[in-house]
C-alpha distance (Angstrom), angle and dihedral (degrees) to the residues before:
residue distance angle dihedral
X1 . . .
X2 3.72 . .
X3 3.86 119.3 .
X4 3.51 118.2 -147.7
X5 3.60 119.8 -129.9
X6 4.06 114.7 -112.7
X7 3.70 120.7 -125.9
X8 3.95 116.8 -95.9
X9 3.93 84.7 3.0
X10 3.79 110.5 123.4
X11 3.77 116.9 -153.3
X12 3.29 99.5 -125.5
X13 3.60 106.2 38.6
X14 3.74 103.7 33.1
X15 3.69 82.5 -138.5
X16 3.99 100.1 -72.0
X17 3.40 123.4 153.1
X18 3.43 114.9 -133.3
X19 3.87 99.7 -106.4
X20 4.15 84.0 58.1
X21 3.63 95.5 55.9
X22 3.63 85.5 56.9
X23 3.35 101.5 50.6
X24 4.11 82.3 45.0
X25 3.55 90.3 56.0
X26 3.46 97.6 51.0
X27 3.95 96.2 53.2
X28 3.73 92.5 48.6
X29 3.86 88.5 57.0
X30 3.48 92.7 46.7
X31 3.78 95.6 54.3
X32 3.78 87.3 48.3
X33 3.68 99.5 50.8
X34 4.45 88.9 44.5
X35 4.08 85.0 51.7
X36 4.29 99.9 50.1
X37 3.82 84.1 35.0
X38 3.63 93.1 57.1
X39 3.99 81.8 44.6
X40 3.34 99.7 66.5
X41 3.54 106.1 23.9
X42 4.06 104.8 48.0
X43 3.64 110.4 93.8
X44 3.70 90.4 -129.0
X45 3.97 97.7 57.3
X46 3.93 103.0 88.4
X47 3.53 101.3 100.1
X48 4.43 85.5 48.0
X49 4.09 86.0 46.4
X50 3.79 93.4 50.9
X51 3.81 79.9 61.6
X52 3.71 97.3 66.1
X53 3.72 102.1 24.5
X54 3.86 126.8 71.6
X55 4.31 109.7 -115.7
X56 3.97 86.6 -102.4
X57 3.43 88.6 58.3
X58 3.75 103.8 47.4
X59 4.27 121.3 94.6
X60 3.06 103.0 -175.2
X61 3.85 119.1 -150.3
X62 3.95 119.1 -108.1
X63 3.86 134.6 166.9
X64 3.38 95.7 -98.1
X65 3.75 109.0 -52.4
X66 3.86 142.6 81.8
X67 3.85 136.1 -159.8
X68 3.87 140.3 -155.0
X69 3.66 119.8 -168.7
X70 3.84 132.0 -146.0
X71 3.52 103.6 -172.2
X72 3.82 115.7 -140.0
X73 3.72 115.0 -81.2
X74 3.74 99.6 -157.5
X75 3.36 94.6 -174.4
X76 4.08 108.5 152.1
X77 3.81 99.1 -141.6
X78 3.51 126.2 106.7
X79 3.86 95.5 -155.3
X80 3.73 82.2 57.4
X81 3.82 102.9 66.7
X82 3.34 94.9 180.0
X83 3.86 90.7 78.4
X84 3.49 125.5 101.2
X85 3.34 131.7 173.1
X86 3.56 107.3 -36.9
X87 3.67 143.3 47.2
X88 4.09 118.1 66.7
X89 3.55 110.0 -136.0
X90 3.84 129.3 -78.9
X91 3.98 85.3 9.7
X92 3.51 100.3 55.6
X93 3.84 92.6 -135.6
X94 3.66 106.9 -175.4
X95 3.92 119.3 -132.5
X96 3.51 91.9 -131.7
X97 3.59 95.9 -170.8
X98 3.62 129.0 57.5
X99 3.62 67.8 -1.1
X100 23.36 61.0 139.2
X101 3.39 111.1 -67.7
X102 3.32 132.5 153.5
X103 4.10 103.2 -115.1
X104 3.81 107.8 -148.5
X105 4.50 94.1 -109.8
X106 3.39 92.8 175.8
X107 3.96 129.6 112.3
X108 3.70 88.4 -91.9
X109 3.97 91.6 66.4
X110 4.05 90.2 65.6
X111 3.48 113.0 81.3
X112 3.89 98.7 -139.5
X113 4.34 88.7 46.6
X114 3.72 90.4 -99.8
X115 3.48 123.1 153.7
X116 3.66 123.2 -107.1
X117 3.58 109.9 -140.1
X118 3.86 94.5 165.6
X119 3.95 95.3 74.1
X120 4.03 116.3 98.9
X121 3.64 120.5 -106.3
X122 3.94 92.5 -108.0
X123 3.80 93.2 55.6
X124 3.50 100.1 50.0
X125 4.13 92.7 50.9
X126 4.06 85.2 48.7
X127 3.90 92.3 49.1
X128 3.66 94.9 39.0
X129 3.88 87.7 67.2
X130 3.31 98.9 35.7
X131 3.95 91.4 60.1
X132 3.53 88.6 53.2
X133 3.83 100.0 59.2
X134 4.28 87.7 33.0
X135 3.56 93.1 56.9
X136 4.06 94.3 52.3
X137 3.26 82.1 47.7
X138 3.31 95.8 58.4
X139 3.85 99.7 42.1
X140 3.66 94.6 50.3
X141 4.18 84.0 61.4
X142 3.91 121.2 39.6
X143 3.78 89.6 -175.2
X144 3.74 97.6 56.3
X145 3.67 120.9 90.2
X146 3.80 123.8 -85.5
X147 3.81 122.4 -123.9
X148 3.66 98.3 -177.6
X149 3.68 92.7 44.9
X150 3.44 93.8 49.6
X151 3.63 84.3 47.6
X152 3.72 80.0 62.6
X153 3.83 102.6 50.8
X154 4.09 88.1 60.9
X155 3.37 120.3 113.1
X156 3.54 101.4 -152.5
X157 3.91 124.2 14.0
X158 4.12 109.4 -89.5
X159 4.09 94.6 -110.8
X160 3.61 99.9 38.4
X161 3.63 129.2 -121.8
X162 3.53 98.5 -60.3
X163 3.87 104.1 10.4
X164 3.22 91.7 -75.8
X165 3.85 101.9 -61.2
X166 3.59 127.2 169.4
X167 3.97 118.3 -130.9
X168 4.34 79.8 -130.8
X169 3.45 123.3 94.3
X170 3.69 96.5 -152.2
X171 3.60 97.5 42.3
X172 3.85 93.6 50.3
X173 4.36 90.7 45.7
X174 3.84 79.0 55.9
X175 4.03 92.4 55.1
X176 3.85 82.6 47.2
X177 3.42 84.0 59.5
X178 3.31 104.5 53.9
X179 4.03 96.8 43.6
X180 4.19 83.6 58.8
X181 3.62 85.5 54.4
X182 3.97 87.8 48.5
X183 3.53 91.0 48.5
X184 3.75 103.1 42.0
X185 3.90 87.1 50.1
X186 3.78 96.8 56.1
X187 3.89 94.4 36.8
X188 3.51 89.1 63.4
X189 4.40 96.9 36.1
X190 4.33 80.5 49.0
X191 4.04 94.3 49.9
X192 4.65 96.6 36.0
X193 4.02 96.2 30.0
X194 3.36 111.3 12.1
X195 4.47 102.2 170.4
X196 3.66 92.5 4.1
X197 4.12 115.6 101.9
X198 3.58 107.8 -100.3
X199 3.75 139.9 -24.3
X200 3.77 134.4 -82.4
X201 3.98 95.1 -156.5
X202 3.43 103.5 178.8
X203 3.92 95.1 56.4
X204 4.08 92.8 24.4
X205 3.15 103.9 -120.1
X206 3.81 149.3 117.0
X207 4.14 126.4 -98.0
X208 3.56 112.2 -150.9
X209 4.43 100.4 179.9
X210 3.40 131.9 -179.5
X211 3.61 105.3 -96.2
X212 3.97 102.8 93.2
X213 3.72 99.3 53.7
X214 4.32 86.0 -120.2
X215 3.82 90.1 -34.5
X216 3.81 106.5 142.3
X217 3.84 141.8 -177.4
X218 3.82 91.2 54.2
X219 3.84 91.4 153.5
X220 3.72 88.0 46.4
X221 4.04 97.1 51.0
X222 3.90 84.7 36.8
X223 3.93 89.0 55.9
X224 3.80 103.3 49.0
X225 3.57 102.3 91.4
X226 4.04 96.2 37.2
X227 3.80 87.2 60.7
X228 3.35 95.6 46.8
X229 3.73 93.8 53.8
X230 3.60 92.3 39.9
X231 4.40 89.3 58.0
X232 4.23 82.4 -121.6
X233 3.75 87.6 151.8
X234 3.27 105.0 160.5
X235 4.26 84.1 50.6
X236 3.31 94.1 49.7
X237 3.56 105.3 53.8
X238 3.27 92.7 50.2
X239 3.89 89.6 51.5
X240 3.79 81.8 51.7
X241 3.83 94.8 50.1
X242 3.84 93.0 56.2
X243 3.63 97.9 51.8
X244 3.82 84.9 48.7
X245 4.09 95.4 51.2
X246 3.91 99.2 19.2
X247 3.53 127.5 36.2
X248 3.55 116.2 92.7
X249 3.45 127.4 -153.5
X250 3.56 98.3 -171.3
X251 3.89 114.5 91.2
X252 3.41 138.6 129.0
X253 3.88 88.9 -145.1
X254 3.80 121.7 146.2
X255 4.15 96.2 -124.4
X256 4.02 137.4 178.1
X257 3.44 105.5 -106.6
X258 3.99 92.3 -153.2
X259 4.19 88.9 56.6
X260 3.07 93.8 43.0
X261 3.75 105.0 53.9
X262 4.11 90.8 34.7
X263 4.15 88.6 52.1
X264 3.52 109.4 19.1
X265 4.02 99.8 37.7
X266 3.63 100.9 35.6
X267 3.43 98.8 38.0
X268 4.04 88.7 62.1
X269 3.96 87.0 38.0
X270 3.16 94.1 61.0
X271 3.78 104.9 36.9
X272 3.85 78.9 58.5
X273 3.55 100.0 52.7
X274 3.73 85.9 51.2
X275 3.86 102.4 49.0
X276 3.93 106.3 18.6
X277 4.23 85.4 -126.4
X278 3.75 99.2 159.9
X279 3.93 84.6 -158.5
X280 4.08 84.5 67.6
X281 3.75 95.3 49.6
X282 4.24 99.4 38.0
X283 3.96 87.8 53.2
X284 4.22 95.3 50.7
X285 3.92 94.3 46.7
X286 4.08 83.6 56.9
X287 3.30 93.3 42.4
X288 3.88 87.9 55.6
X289 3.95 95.6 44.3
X290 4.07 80.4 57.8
X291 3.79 87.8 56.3
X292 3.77 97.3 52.2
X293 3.71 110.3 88.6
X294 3.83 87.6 53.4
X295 3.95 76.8 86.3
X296 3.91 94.6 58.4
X297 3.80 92.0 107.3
X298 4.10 125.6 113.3
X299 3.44 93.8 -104.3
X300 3.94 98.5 39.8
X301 3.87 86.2 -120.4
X302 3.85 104.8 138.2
X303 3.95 122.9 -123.4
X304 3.71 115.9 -122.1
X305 4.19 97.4 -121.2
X306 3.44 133.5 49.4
X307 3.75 139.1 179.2
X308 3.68 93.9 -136.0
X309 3.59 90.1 -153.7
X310 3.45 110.6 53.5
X311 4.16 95.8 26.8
X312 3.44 97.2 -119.7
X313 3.53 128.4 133.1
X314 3.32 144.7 154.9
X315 3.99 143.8 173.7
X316 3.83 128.1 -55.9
X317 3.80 110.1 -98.9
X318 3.59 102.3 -125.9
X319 3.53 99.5 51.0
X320 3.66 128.5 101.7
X321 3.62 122.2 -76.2
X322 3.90 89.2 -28.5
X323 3.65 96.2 -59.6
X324 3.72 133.7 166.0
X325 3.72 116.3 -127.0
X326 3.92 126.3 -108.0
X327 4.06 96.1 -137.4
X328 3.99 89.0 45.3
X329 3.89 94.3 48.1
X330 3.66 94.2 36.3
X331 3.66 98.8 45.9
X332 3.88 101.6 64.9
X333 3.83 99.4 69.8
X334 3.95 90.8 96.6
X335 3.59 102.4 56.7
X336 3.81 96.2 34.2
X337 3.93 91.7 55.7
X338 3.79 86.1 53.0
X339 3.78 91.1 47.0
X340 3.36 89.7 59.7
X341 3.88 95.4 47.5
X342 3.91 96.0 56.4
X343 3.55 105.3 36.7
X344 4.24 90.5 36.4
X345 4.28 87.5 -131.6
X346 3.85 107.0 140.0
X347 3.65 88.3 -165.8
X348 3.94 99.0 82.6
X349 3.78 91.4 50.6
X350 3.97 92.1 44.7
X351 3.78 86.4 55.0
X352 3.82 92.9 50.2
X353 4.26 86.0 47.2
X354 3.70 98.5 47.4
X355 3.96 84.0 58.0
X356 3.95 90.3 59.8
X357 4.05 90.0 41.2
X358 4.10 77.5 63.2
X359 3.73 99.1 52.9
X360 3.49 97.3 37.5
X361 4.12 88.3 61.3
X362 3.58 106.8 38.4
X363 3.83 117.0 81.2
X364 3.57 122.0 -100.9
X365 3.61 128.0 -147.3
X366 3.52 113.2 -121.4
X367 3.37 91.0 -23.9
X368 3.86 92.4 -59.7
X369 4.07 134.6 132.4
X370 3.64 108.4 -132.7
X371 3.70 113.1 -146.9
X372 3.65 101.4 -126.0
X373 3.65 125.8 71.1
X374 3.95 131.8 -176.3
X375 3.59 102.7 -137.0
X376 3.88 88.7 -160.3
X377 3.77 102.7 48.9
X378 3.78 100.8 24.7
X379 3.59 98.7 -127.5
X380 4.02 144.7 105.7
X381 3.40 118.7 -77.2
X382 3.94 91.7 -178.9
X383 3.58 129.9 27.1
X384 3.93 81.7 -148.4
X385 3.88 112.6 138.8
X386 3.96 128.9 -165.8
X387 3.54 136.3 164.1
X388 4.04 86.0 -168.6
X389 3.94 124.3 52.6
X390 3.88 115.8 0.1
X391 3.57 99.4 17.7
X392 4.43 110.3 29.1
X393 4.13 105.7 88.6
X394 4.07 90.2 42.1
X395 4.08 76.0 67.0
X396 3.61 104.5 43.2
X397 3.74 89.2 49.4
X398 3.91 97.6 58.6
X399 3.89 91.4 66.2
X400 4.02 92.4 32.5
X401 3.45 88.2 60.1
X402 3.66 94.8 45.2
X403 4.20 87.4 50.9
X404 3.43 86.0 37.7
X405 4.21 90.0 53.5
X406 4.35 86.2 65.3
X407 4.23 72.5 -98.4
X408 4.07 93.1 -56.3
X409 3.18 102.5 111.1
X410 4.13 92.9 95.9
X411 3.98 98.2 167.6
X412 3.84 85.9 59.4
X413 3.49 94.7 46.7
X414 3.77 88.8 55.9
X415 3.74 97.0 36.7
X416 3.97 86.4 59.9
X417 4.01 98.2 46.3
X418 3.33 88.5 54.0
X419 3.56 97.9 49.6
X420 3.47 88.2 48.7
X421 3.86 103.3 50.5
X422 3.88 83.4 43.7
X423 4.01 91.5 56.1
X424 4.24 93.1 40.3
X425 3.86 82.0 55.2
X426 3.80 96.8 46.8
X427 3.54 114.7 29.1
X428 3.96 109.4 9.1
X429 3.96 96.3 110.0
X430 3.85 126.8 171.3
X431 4.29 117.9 -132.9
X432 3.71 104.8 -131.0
X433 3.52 72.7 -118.6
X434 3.49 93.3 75.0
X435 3.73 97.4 -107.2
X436 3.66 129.8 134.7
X437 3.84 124.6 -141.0
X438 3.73 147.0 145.8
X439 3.72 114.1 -97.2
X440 4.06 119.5 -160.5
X441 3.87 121.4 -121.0
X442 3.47 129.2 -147.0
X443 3.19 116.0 -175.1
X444 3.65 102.0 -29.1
X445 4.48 86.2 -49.3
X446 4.12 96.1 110.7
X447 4.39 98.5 -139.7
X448 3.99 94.6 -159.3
X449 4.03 96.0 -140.8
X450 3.88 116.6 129.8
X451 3.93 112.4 -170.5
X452 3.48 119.9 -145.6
X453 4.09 80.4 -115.6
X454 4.20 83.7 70.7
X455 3.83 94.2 57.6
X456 4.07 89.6 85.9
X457 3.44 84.6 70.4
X458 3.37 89.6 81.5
X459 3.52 96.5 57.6
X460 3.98 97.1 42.1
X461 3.99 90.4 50.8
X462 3.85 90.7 51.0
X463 4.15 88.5 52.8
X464 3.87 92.2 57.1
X465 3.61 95.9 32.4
X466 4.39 79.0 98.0
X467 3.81 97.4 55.6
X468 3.75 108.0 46.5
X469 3.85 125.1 81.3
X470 4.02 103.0 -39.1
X471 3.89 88.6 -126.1
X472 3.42 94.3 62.7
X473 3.77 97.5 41.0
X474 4.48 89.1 101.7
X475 3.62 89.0 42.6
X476 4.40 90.1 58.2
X477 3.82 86.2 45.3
X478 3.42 90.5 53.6
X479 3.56 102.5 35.8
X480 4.22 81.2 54.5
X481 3.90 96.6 52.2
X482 3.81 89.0 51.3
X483 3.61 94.1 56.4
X484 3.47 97.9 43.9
X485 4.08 91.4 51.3
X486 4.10 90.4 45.6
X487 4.14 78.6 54.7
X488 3.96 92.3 46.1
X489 4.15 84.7 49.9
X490 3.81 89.5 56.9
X491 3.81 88.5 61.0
X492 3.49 101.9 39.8
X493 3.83 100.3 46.6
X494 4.17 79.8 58.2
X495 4.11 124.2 94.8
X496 3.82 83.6 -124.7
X497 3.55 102.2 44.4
X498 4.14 88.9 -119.3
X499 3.74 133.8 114.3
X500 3.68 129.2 -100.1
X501 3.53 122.2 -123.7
X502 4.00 91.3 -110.5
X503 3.76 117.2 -1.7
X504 4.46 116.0 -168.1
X505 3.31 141.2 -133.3
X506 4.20 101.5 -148.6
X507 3.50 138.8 95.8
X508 3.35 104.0 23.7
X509 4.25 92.7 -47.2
X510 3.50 124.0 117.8
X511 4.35 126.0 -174.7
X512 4.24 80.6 -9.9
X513 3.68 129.4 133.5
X514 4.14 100.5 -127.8
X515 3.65 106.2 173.9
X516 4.01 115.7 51.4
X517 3.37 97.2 -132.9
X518 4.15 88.1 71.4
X519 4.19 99.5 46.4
X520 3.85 94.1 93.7
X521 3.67 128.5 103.6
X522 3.75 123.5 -161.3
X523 3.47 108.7 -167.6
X524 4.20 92.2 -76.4
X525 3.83 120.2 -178.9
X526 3.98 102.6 -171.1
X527 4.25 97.3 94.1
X528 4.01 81.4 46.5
X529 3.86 92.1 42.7
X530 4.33 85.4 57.5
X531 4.18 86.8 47.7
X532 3.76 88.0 51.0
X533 3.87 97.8 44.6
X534 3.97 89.1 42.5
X535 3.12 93.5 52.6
X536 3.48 101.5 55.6
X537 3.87 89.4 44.9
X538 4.16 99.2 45.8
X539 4.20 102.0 17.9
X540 3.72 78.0 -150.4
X541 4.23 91.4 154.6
X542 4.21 90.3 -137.0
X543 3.68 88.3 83.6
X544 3.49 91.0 57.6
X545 3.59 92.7 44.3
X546 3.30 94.3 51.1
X547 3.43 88.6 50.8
X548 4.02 92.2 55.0
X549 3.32 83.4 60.4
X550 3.78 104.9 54.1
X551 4.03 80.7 51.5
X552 4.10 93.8 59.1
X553 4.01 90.6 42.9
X554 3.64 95.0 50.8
X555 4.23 88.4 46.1
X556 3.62 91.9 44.1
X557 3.89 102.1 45.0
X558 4.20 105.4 9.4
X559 3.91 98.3 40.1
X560 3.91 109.5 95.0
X561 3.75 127.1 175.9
X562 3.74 94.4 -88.6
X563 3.87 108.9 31.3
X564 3.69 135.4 -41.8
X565 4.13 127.2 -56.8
X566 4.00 132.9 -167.7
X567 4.19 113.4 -110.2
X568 4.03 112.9 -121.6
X569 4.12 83.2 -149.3
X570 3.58 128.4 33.8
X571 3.44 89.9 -178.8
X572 3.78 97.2 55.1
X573 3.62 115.0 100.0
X574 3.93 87.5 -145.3
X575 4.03 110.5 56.4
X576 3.79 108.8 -128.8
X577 3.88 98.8 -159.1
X578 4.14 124.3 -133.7
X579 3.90 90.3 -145.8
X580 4.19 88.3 -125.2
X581 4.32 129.3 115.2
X582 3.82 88.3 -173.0
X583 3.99 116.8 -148.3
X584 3.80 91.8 -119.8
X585 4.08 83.4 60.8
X586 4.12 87.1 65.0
X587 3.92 94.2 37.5
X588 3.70 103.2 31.6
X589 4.05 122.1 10.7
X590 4.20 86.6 46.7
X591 3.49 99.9 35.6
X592 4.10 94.5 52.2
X593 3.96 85.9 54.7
X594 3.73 97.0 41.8
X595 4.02 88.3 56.1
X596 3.74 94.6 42.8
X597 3.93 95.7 62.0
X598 3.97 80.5 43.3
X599 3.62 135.7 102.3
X600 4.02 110.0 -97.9
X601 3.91 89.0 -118.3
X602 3.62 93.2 68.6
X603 3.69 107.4 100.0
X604 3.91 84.3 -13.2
X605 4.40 117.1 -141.3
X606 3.69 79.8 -136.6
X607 3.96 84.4 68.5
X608 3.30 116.4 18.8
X609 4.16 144.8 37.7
X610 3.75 122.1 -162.3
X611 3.84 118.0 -134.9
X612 3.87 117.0 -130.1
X613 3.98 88.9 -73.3
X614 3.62 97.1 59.3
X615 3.69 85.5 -94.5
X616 4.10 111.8 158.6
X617 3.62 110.8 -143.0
X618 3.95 121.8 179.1
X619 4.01 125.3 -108.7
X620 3.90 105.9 -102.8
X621 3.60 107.6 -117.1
X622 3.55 106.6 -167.4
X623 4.06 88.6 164.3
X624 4.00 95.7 55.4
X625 3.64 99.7 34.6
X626 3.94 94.1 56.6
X627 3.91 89.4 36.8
X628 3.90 84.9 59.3
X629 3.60 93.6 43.1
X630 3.73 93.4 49.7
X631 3.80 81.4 53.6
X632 3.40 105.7 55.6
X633 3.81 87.7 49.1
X634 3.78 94.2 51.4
X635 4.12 87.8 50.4
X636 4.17 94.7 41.4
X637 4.52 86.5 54.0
């Protein structure tokens, strides 16, 4: 198209005077200076800044927090501290399971309106305030979750009647026990590492790692809900204080996605389901929008690392093919759910659900879940099954997030039976011994290893053993106990009276550590887990005898002057010390024992599931929750 010239117009000029171009000028730079201003000074404008500045430049904007990862290293040996629950060595395997609030203690909490007269004097002033500001809160947004009228929905109050104790002397000197242990472990982490990840006790000092991408505090998130429990006040709100003034969500760290949704996300979750702090719940839902472009992959299948500052993430390097792993994918479907619940975003739980669309399509040998993934393609890369590291929590989660679902959740429920009659078929064996374990299969060759990761299989089997076919309900129980006692044998055949990290079945050994390379122990709580969870389920009073007995081995060969470490040998009559008081010591190993020599009503199974960190997270009940809602209504008109 041709454009005609105007008449007295000159081309160059447009006919402006001089004084006009100036004034020109000067409103175009105006206009430009107003639109980058608004750039990098609206609250909203991160994602637009991350366009024009380089990663190292970008600060993101947050509601008053920060974060930096140090993703998992799972590495299995002791003389390598920085492991944690995860990779066996040489092939950096990772584990992939189990890879102070103020708790609202006023009449609220009980779910009839009682009061409860059980809470200390300190927690009860702290919750009183805090269900001030959480109920304006509340009113001021319909939409938001409810803390009072979940508070409502629970069976049984949080704590129990009486803090959870026991109508035994013995049993409830034992819980004293246990809470000095607690105490004595975090003194010591709060005066050598205070705000780094864990403690090196031997040379007192802190271990930061590389498995939450900059993350830190990991024993301190970890801890919130185990002091809480434990009435360690003083501990807690300190805890509580840190997370308020120091942990930073802003990193550019490269971080495990698994550890840091299992420790970072429902360790806040549940220290807010516990106290009501908004503080707990605002920092977890951020947390979790950090996590979210992990699932930016063509089958919606997450990669195990991110860099939780620029989004991008990608697979771990020594696994298959660049696979994702089936415990690290599978094991997120707890804390997502909840995400969604408080912050009333469907788009964590979608992510967690287009992850079971997946597995529900693709073929599965003989009924089995191998344990690597491609997140590209959408099929196996292995046919290597585990019900210990790699593959365990992506089990446990299935029927915890049918219990979790107030028992509605039906495709889990199905998911998990099947998984389970598949695994009884496969790699259920009997020692001609008489014991029971969990072999490995590779490829249709059974490899009869069971890691001390495995043994919470007794627990989770014992759980469902209610909700299957009613026939088989004995034969779960059953099927549970012998686990857990082929577990207890691995510790008692030991010097130290503690568990290897994977004990065989061949040549001529049974519940023994063959190889070297598997005689350490690092402070594990999955064999004590099982006690706890049989316990509860059987009050047969072995469990809690065996548990007693854990507690005296880890004091006589894990206790140190300044905190507790993992054992390179458990066979070894003299310990030879990792220099590591892992964070799943504080939330999981302690925690399992302090509930076992508790009442049943504290943190109730009627109520609550705990994620693969020991985590408690409520039972959803969609029923009671609108039901109250619908109330409230009905009494406002």
């Amino acid at each position: 198209m041709v454009f005609r010239k105007l008449p007295g117009v000159s081309a160059s000029g447009m006919g402006l005077r001089l004084s006009q171009k100036f004034v020109f000028l000067l409103f175009l730079s105006g206009l430009v200076t107003l639109c980058f201003g608004a750039l990098f000074f609206l609250p909203d404008s991160v994602r637009l800044k991350r366009i024009f500045l380089s990663k190292t430049e970008v600060q993101p904007v947050t509601v008053g927090s920060g974060s930096e990862n140090d993703v998992r290293e799972h590495l299995k040996r002791p003389k390598e501290p920085e492991h944690t629950r995860g990779m066996t060595p040489g092939k950096g395997e990772t584990k992939s399971r189990k890879p102070s609030v103020s708790n609202e203690a006023t009449e609220e909490r009980l779910a009839g309106g009682k009061a409860q007269e059980d809470l200390t004097l300190s927690r009860s002033k702290a919750d009183s305030l805090m269900e001030r500001v959480s109920d304006a809160d509340h009113d001021a947004n319909s939409d938001t979750f409810n803390f009072k009228k979940f508070q409502g929905c629970l069976l049984k109050p949080a704590l129990g009647r009486d803090s959870g104790s026991t109508a035994d002397p013995k049993t409830n000197d034992r819980r004293e026990k246990v809470k000095e242990m607690m105490k004595f472990a975090w003194d010591n982490y709060k005066r050598y590492a205070w705000g780094k990840n864990e403690l090196r006790p031997l040379t007192k000092n802190g271990h930061l790692g590389n498995m939450f991408g900059g993350l830190r505090g990991a024993s301190i998130v970890d801890s919130l809900d185990t002091l809480y429990i434990m009435g360690l006040m003083d501990e807690y709100n300190d805890a509580k204080e840190w997370v308020q003034t120091s942990l930073d969500l802003n990193s550019n760290g490269e971080a495990s996605l698994f550890e840091v949704n299992i420790r970072y996300v429902g360790g806040l979750l549940s220290a807010y389901y516990l106290t009501g702090e908004e503080l707990f719940r605002n920092k977890a839902v951020e947390l979790g929008e950090k996590l979210l472009p992990a699932f930016n992959t063509p089958t919606g299948i997450p990669r195990g690392v991110i860099n939780l500052g620029s989004g991008t993430s990608w697979s771990w390097g020594w696994a298959s093919a660049g696979s994702s792993i089936l415990a690290e994918f599978g094991t997120l479907h707890l804390e997502f759910v909840h995400l969604t619940e408080l912050s009333n975003n469907p788009v964590f739980k979608e992510k967690v659900m287009s992850i079971r669309k997946l597995l529900n399509k693709i073929e599965k040998p003989h009924g089995l879940y191998p344990n690597f993934l491609s997140p590209v393609s959408g099929n196996w890369v292995q046919h290597h099954v585990s019900i210990g590291g790699l593959g365990d929590s992506f089990y446990e989660y299935l029927i915890k997030s049918y219990l979790m679902s107030d028992k509605t959740d039906e495709e889990a429920k199905k998911m998990y039976y099947s998984a389970l009659e598949a695994i009884e078929a496969n790699l259920v064996q009997k020692s001609p011994g008489g014991l029971t374990y969990m072999a490995e299969w590779r490829g249709g060759i059974l490899d009869h290893k069971m890691g001390h990761l495995a043994c919470f299989s007794g627990g989770m089997i014992g759980i469902g053993a209610d909700d299957g076919a009613p026939e088989k309900r004995q034969h779960y129980l059953d099927l549970a106990a012998e686990i857990t006692h082929t577990c207890h044998e691995s510790y008692t055949r030991s010097t130290t009276r503690l568990g290897p990290e994977a004990f065989r079945f061949d040549s001529g050994a049974e519940a023994t550590a063959t190889r070297l390379s598997d005689r350490y122990y690092i402070l594990r709580p999955e064999v004590i887990e099982s006690y706890m969870y049989m316990w509860r389920l059987t009050h047969d009073p072995k469990y809690r005898d065996w548990g007693w007995e854990a507690v005296e081995a880890l004091e006589q060969h894990c206790r140190v002057e300044s905190g507790f470490s993992g054992i390179r040998d458990v066979y070894a009559l003299t310990a030879s010390h990792d220099n590591m008081q892992q964070s799943f010591f504080l939330s999981e190993t302690l925690k399992y024992l302090y509930l076992l020599f508790s009442d049943d009503d504290l943190l109730s199974l009627e109520d609550w599931v705990f994620n693969t960190e020991a985590h408690p997270l409520p039972i959803i009940r969609k029923s009671c929750l609108q039901d109250e809602a619908t109330e409230e209504k009905t009494v406002s008109e």
